[in-house]
C-alpha positions in Angstrom: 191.2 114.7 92.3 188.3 116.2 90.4 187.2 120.1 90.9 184.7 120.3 93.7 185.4 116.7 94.8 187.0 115.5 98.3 187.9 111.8 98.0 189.3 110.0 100.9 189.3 105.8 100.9 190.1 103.7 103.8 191.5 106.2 106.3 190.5 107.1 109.9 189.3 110.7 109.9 189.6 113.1 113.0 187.2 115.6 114.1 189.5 118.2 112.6 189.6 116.6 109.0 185.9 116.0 109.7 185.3 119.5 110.2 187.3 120.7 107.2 184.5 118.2 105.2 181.4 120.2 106.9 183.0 123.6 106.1 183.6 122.3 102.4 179.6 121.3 102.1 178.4 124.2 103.8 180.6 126.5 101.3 178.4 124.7 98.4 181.5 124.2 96.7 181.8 120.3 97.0 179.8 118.4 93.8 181.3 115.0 94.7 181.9 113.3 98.5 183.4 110.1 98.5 184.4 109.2 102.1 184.4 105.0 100.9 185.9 103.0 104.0 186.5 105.6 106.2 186.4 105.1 109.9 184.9 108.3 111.9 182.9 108.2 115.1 179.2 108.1 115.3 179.2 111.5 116.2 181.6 112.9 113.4 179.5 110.9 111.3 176.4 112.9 112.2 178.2 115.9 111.7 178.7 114.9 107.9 175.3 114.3 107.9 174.1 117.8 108.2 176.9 119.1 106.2 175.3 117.0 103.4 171.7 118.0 104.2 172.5 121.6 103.7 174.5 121.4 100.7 172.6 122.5 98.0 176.0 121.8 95.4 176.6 118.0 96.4 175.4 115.6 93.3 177.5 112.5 94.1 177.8 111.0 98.1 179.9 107.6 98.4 179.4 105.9 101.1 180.7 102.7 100.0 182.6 99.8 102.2 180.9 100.0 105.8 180.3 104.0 106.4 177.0 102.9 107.1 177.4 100.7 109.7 174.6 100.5 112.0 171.4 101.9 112.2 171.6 104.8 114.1 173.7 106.1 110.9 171.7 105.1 108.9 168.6 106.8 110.8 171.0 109.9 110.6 171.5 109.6 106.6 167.9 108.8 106.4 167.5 112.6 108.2 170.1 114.1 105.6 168.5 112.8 102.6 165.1 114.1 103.5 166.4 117.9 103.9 168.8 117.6 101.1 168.0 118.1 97.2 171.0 118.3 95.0 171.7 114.3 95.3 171.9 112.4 92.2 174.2 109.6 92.6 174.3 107.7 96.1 176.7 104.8 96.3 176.0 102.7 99.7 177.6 98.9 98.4 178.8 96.8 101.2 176.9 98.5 103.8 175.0 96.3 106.7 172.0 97.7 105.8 169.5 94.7 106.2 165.7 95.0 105.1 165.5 97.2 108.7 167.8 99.7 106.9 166.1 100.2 103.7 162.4 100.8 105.7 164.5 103.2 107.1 165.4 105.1 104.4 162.8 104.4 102.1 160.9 107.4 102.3 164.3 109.7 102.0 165.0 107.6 99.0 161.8 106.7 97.2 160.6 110.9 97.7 163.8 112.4 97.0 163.3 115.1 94.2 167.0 114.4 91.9 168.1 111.2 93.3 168.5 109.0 89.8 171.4 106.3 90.7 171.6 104.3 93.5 173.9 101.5 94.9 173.0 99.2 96.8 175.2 96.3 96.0 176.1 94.0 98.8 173.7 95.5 101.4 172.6 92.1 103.2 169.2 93.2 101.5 166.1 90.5 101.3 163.0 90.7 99.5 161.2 93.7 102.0 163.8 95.5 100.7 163.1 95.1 97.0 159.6 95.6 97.4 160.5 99.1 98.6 162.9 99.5 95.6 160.2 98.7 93.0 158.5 102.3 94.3 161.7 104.0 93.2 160.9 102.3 89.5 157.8 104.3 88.9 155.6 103.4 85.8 154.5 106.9 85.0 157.0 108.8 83.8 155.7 112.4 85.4 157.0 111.0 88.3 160.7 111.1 89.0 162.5 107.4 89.5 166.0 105.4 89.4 167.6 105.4 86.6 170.3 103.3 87.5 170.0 100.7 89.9 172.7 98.5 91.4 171.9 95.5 93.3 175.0 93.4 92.9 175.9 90.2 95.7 172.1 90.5 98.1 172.0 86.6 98.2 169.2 87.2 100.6 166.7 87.9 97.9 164.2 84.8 97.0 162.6 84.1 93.7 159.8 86.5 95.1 161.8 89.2 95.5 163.8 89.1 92.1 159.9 88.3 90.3 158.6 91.4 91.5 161.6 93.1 90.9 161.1 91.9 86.9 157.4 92.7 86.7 158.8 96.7 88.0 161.6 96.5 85.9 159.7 95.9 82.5 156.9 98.1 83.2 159.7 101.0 84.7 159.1 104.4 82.4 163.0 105.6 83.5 165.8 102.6 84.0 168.5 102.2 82.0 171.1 100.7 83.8 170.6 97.4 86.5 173.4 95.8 87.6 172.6 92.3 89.0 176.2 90.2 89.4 177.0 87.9 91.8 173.3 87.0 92.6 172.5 83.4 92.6 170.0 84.1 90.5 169.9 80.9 87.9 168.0 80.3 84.9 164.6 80.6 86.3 165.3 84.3 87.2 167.4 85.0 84.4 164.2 83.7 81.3 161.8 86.3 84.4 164.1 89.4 83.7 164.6 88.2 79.8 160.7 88.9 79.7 161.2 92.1 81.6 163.7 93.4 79.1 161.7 92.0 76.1 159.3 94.7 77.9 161.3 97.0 79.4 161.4 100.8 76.7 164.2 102.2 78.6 166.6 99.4 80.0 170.5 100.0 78.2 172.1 97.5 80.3 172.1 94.4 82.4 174.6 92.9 84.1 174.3 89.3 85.0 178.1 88.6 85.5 178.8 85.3 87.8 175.2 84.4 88.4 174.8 81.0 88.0 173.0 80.9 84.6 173.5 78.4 81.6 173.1 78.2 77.8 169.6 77.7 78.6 169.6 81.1 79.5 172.2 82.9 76.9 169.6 80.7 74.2 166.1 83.0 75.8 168.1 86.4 75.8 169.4 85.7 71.9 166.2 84.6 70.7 164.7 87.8 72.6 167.4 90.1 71.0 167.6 88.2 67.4 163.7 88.3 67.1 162.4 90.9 69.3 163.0 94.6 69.5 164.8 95.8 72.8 166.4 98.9 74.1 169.3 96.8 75.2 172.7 97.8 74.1 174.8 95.6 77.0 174.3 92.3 78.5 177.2 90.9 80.4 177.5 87.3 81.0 180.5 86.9 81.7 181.7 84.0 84.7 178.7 81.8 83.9 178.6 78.3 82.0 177.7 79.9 78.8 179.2 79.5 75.9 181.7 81.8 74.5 180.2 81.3 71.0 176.7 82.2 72.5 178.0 84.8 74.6 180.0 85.8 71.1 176.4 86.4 69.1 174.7 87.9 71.5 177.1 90.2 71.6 177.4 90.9 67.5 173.5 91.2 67.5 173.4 94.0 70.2 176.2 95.8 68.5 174.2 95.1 65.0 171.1 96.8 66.9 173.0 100.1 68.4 174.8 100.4 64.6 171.9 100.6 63.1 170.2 102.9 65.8 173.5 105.3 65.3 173.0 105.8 61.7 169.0 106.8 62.3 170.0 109.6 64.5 173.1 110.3 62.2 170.1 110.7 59.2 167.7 112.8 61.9 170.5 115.2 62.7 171.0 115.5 58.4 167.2 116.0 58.0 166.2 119.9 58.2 164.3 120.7 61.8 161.0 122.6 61.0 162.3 124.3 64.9 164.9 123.8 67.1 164.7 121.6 70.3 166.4 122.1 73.3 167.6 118.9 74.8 168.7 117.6 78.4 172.6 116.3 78.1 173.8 114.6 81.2 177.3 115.0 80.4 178.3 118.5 81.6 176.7 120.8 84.5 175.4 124.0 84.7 179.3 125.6 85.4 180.6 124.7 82.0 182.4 122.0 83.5 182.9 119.0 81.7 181.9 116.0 83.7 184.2 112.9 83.9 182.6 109.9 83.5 183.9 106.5 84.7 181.9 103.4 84.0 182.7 100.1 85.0 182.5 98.9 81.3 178.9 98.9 80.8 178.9 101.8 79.0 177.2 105.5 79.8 177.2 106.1 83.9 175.0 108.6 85.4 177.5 111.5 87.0 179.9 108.4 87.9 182.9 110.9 88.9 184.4 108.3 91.4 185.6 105.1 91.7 182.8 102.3 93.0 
């Protein structure tokens, strides 16, 4: 277990254990929660609620696997969220949230000052709910937004809903990361978002494993990346009918692309500065500590300290 983290999966916690959680947050010790598939009663879950609002040290809160299992905890989250303001990563993936959920939350999300990664794979979420996601994709970058996004296995969403998701994503000043598997998305959606990343200045990586799409697709996104300049560095395609020699050359040309970007910087770190900049790095905090970082393979994760 990591300094500063308490991370319990799958067990039934009693008020005592839940206690020893509030007393943890309220000592502004704890950086990382990760209570993933716990079972707790609605009022012990309110009671980690407010340990979390008046933390002022917690930067990751997993919530993963059914914490969230109704509404009246998620009207109690919603509450936590809006007091608290050390959140950066909030993991909610396989919770019953429903488009009802996300109104819900949408203000305590979409107005939350350090929130930058959020999971919402596998939320039952339709396309009310992505309309409220685009506002956390802001254009203008002097206003904070997502930077990663998750949105895996929401077979809810229509062609609407995943269209206006593209048109946010490519005009997005922050995004880096959107993770998109197990969609039934198709190659419709798929040549939508290939425009979006075509667009997009920030977008890293997009994961499109096991989403119905074809060579019809894998041929838009290699003529994008073989012709076009993008700030994409990972596409996974993966469980599709694609090719393995398409899937082969897209992958060469992206690697070709981040190569040649790697010796730039290399030659701008040679060059003499006429001053010295100061620059934000996301890998370690303001302790000293080195952050761990665990991605799922789709390279850099923001303050990703536990497992999904």
């Amino acid at each position: 277990m990591l300094p500063g983290s308490i991370q319990i999966t799958g067990e039934t916690l009693s008020g005592a254990e839940v206690k020893d959680i509030c007393d943890s947050l309220k000592e502004n010790t704890v950086r990382l929660l990760s209570v993933r598939g716990c079972q707790f009663t609605d009022r012990d879950f309110g009671r980690v609620c407010r340990g979390v609002a008046e933390s002022h040290s917690l930067a990751q809160l997993n919530l993963n696997l059914g914490v969230v299992s109704s509404i009246t905890r998620t009207k109690q989250l919603a509450d936590a969220l809006k007091t608290n303001r050390s959140i950066q990563t909030l993991f909610l993936h396989g919770s019953p949230l429903l488009d009802e959920g996300l109104v819900v939350l949408n203000t305590a999300l979409s107005t939350h000052p350090s929130l930058v990664s959020l999971d919402l794979g596998d939320c039952m979420l339709g396309d009310e709910a992505v309309r409220l996601i685009c506002g956390m994709l802001p254009p203008d970058g002097a206003k904070s937004g997502l930077r990663e996004l998750t949105l895996s296995a929401n077979p809810a969403i229509t062609t609407k809903g995943w269209a206006r998701l593209a048109v946010a994503v490519a005009h997005s000043s922050q995004l880096r990361v959107l993770n998109l598997d197990y969609n039934p998305l198709g190659d419709q959606i798929a040549g939508m978002l290939a425009v979006a990343v075509a667009s997009s200045r920030t977008l890293e990586v997009l994961d499109l494993e096991g989403t119905g799409l074809t060579n019809q697709s894998a041929q838009i996104f290699l003529d994008m990346v073989e012709n076009y300049p993008t700030s994409l560095r990972v596409l996974v395609l993966s469980e599709n009918d694609i090719s393995p020699e398409l899937q082969q050359q897209i992958s060469d040309l992206l690697s070709e692309g981040e190569e040649e970007e790697d010796k730039e910087a290399e030659a701008r770190a040679d060059a003499p500065l006429a001053c010295e900049k100061i620059a934000w790095i996301p890998h370690s905090n303001s302790s000293g500590r080195h952050v761990v970082l665990l991605t799922s393979g789709l390279g850099d994760s923001l303050l990703a300290e536990t497992e999904m």
